[in-house]
FITORRO-33301 format. One record per residue (C-alpha): residue number from 0; residue in one letter; chain; x, y, z. Coordinates in steps of 0.1 Angstrom, whole numbers. Each point is the difference from the previous one (the first is absolute). Example, Ala and Ser with C-alpha at 12.3 -4.5 7.8 and 13.67 -1.06 7.14 Angstrom:
2
+-----+----+----+-------+-------+-------+
|   i | aa | ch |     u |     v |     w |
+-----+----+----+-------+-------+-------+
|   0 |  a |  A |   123 |   -45 |    78 |
|   1 |  s |  A |    14 |    34 |    -7 |
+-----+----+----+-------+-------+-------+
END
This chain:
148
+-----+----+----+-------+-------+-------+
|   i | aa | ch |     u |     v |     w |
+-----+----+----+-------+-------+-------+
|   0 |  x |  A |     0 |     0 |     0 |
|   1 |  x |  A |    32 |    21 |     8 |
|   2 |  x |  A |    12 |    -4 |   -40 |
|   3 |  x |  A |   -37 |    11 |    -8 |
|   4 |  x |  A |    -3 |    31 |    19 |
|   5 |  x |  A |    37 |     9 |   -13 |
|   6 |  x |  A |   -11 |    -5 |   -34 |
|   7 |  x |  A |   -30 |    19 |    -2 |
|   8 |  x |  A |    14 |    32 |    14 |
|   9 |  x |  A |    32 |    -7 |   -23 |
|  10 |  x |  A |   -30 |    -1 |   -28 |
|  11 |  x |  A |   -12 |    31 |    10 |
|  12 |  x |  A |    32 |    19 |     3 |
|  13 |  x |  A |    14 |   -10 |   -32 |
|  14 |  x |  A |   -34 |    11 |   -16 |
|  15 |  x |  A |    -1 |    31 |    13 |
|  16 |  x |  A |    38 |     6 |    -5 |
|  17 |  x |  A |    -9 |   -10 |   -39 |
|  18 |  x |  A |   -19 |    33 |    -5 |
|  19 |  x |  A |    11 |    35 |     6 |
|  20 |  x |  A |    -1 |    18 |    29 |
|  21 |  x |  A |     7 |    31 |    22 |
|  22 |  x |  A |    23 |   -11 |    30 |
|  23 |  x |  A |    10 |    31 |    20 |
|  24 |  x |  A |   -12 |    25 |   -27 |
|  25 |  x |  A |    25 |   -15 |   -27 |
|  26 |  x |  A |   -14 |   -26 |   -31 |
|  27 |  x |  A |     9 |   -38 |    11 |
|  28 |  x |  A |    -1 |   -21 |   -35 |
|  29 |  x |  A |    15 |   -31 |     3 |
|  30 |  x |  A |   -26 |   -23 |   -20 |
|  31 |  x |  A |    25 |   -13 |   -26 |
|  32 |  x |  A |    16 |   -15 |    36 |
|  33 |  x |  A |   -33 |   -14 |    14 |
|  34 |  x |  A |   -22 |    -7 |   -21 |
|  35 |  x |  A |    12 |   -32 |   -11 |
|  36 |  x |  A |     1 |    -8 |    37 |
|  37 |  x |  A |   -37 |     5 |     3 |
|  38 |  x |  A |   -17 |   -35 |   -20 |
|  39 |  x |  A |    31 |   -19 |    18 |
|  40 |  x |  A |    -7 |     9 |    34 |
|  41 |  x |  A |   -37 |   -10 |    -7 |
|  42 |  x |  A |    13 |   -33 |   -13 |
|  43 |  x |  A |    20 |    -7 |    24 |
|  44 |  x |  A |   -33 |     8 |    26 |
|  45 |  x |  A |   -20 |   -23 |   -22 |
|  46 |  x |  A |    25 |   -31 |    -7 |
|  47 |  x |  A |   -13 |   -31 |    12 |
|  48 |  x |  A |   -28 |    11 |    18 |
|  49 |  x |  A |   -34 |   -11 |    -6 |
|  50 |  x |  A |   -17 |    15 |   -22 |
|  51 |  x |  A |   -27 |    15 |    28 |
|  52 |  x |  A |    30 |    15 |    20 |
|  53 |  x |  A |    17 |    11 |   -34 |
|  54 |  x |  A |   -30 |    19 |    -7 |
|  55 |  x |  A |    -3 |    17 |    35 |
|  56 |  x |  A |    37 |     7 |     4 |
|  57 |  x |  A |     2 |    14 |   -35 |
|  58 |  x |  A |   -30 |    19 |     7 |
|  59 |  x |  A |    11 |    17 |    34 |
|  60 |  x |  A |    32 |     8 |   -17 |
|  61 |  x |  A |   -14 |    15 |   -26 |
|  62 |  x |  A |   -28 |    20 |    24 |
|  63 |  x |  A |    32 |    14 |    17 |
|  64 |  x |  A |    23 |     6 |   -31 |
|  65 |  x |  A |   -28 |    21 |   -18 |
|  66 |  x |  A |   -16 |    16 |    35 |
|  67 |  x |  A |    36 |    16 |     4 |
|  68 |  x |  A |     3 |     8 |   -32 |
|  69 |  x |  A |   -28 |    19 |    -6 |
|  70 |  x |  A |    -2 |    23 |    39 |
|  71 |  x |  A |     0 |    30 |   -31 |
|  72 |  x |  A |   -37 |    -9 |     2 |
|  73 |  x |  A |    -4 |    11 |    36 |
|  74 |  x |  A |    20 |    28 |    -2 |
|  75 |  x |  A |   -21 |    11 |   -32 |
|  76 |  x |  A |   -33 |    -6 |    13 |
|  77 |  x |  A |     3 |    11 |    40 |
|  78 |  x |  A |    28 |    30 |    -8 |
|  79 |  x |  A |   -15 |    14 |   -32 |
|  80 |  x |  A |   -34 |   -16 |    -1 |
|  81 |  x |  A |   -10 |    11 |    37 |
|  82 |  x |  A |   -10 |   -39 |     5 |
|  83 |  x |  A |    -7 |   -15 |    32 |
|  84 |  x |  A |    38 |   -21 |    11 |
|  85 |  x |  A |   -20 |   -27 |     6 |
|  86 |  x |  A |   -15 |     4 |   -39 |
|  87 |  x |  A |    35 |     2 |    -9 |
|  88 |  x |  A |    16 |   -26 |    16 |
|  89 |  x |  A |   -32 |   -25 |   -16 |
|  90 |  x |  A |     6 |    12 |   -33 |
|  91 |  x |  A |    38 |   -14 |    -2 |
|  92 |  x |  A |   -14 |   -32 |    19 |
|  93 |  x |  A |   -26 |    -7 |   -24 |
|  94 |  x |  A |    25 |    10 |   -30 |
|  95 |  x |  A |    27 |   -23 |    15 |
|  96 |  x |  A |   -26 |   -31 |    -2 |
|  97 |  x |  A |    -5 |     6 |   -38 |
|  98 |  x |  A |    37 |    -2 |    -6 |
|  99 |  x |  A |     2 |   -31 |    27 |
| 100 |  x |  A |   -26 |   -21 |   -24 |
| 101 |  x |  A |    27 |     0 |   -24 |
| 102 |  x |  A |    26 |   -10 |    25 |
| 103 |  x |  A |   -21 |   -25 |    14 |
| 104 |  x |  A |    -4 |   -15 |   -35 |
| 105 |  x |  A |    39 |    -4 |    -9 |
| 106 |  x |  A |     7 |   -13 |    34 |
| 107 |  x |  A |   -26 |   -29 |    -3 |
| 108 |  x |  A |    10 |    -4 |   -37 |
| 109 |  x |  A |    38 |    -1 |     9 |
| 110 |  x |  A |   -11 |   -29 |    28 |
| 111 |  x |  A |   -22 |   -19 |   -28 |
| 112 |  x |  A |    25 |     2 |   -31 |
| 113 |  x |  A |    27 |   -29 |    16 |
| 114 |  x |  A |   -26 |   -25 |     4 |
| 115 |  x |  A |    -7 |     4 |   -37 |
| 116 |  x |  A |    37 |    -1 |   -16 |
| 117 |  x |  A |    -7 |    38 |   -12 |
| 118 |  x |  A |    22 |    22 |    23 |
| 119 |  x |  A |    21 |    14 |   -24 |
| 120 |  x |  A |    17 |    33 |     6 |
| 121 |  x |  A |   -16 |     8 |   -35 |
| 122 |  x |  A |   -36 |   -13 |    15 |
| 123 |  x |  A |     7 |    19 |    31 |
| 124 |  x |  A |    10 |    37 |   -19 |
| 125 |  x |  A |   -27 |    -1 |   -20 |
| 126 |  x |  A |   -26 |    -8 |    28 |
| 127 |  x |  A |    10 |    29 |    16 |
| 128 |  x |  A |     2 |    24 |   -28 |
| 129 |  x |  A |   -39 |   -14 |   -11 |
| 130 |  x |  A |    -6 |     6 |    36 |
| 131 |  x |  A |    10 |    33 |    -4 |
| 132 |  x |  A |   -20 |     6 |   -27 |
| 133 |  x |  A |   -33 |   -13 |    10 |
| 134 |  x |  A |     4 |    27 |    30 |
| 135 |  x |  A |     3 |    27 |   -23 |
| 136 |  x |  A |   -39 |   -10 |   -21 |
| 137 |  x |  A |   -19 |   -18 |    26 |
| 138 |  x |  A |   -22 |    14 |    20 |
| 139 |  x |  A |     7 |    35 |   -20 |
| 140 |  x |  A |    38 |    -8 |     8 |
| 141 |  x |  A |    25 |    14 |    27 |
| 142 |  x |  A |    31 |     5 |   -20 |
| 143 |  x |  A |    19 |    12 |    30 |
| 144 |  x |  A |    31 |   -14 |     9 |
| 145 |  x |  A |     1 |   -24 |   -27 |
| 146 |  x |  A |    34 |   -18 |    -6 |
| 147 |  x |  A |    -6 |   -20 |   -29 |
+-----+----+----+-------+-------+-------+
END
């Protein structure tokens, strides 16, 4: 459980580290560095899990990759929108779940693939990348923070 916790907040800080952002007033862009750390760390999460537990590790992951990613949305809506904080703080919850569906669905994918002889790193690329594109059109799309 240790290795699990370690993972998902190493998920989450290479995600948000794959993105630029403003550390101390000065522009923090390392995403040619991290980004390619951000499907491993997932699949390492996910590897020989069950395909339940793949799914809801991969999901939480995600929830907290893409929550910490997007806090803009809280400062947008309570700063400049004069929203309630509590308004605020459910808008990048609920934002965070859409991007954790997609998560959810590599993790359990990446715990389902072995079993079937199609774990390729070829498979596992373009999983993500169609991932990543089915989060852009469904639902009217969320093409925030989009790696692929």
């Amino acid at each position: 459980m240790r290795t699990a916790s370690l993972l998902v907040l190493l998920h989450a800080a290479v995600f948000w580290c794959s993105f630029p952002q403003l550390v101390g007033g000065v522009a923090f862009d390392a995403g040619w560095l991290f980004a390619w750390w951000v499907p491993t760390t997932l699949l390492l999460l996910c590897d020989r899990l069950p395909v339940r537990r793949a799914a809801l590790l991969g999901g939480f992951a995600g929830w907290l990759a893409n929550t910490l990613l997007l806090y803009w949305v809280y400062v947008a809506a309570v700063r400049y929108g004069h929203a309630h904080p509590v308004l605020g703080v459910a808008s990048v919850a609920l934002l965070g779940c859409y991007g954790a569906i997609f998560s959810a669905l590599f993790g359990a994918a990446v715990s389902w693939l072995p079993g079937r002889r199609a774990s390729t790193p070829l498979v596992i690329a373009a999983l993500w990348v169609c991932l990543d594109w089915l989060r852009t059109v469904l639902l009217t799309g969320f093409p925030w923070g989009t790696l692929g």
